[in-house]
C-alpha positions, 0 to 999 in steps of 0.5 A: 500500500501506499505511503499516508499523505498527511497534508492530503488526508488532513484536508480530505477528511476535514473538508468531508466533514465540513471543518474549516481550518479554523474548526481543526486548529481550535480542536488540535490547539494550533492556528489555522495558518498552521493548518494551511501549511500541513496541507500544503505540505509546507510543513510537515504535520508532527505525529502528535498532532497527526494522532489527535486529529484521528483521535477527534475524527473518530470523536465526531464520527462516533456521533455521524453514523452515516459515514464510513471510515476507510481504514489502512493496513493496520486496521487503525489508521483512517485514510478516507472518509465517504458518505453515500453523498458523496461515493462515485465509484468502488473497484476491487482486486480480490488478486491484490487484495487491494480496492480503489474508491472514488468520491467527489471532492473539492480541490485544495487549490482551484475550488473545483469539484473532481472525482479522488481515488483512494486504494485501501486494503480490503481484508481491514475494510469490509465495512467499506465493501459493504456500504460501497454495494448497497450505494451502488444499488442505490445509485443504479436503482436511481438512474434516470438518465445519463446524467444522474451522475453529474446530479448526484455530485450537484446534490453532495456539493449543496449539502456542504452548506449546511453547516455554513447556513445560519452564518450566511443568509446568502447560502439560503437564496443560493440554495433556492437558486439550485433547487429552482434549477434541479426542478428544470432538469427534471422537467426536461427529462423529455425534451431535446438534448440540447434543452437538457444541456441548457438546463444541466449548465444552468444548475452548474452555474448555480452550483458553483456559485454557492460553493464559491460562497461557502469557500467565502464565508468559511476562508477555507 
């Protein structure tokens, strides 16, 4: 298996839960420019503070049962954290004994949503496989069309505002704009391609718009 990359399992894990920089420097006694630097790289995250943030993941994630933490060889350490919300994809190497998972996810740098792979050791993760085949059956069993992917990513970056909600009234009408924009698409499940598109880049405009003020109002 692969070497644990701190400074990129720092910011996928929070970022999944919705902490900001400043929601793990206040759990891990640190500032959040120092948070910013572990993940991104500049320096390097100390194994003190590395352990208690897994000791606080796992606090918070005792009380969000919906997620599943996908674990390394040592059956211990956390490398991902997935949720139906955001689950794309599982491939699996019984050969190997190694499986790959996509997610959506938020990069660091530029703000855009792309699909992360994550390879874990099977053996230690059968919870993972578990929760993987049941949301794949859902996702089949909820595809309407070729483009029930790209909802399914719309409809996990909007839940990342809940958090954020009661802090900036702004998400509210935001989130309103992309619900307007969801119920189009699905009025246009009949109509022409081209119509479709029009609809789906109209929900992509919306989307983005709210993520852009959610990374506004968090600094993250």
């Amino acid at each position: 298996m692969d070497a644990i990359n701190r400074a990129t399992a720092l910011h996928r894990m929070r970022t999944a839960l919705g902490w900001s920089p400043a929601a793990v420097a206040r759990r891990l006694d640190v500032t959040p420019r120092m948070v910013g630097l572990w993940e991104t790289g500049t320096q390097p995250m100390p194994d003190g503070r590395w352990r208690l943030f897994v000791y606080e993941l796992k606090e918070e994630l005792q009380r969000r049962r919906d997620y599943v933490v996908v674990l390394a060889a040592d059956g211990v350490t956390p490398l991902d954290v997935v949720t139906d919300a955001n689950f794309h994809s599982l491939e699996e190497d019984e050969a190997n004994g190694i499986g790959v998972l996509s997610s959506f996810a938020i990069d660091r740098s530029t703000g855009q949503p792309y699909i992360h792979l994550q390879r874990f050791p099977l053996a230690e993760n059968q919870h993972v496989r578990r929760a993987a085949r049941n949301w794949r059956a859902a996702l089949r069993a909820g595809a309407a069309s070729g483009d029930s992917e790209m909802l399914t990513m719309h409809r996990w970056l909007s839940r990342r505002v809940l958090e954020a909600e009661q802090a900036n009234p702004k998400l509210r009408e935001l989130k309103d704009q992309i619900a307007a924009a969801s119920r189009e698409v699905d009025l246009a499940f009949d109509e022409p391609d081209d119509v479709r598109r029009e609809k789906l880049d109209e929900l992509d405009r919306a989307v983005f718009a709210l993520i852009h003020e959610v990374d506004r109002s968090k600094g993250s």
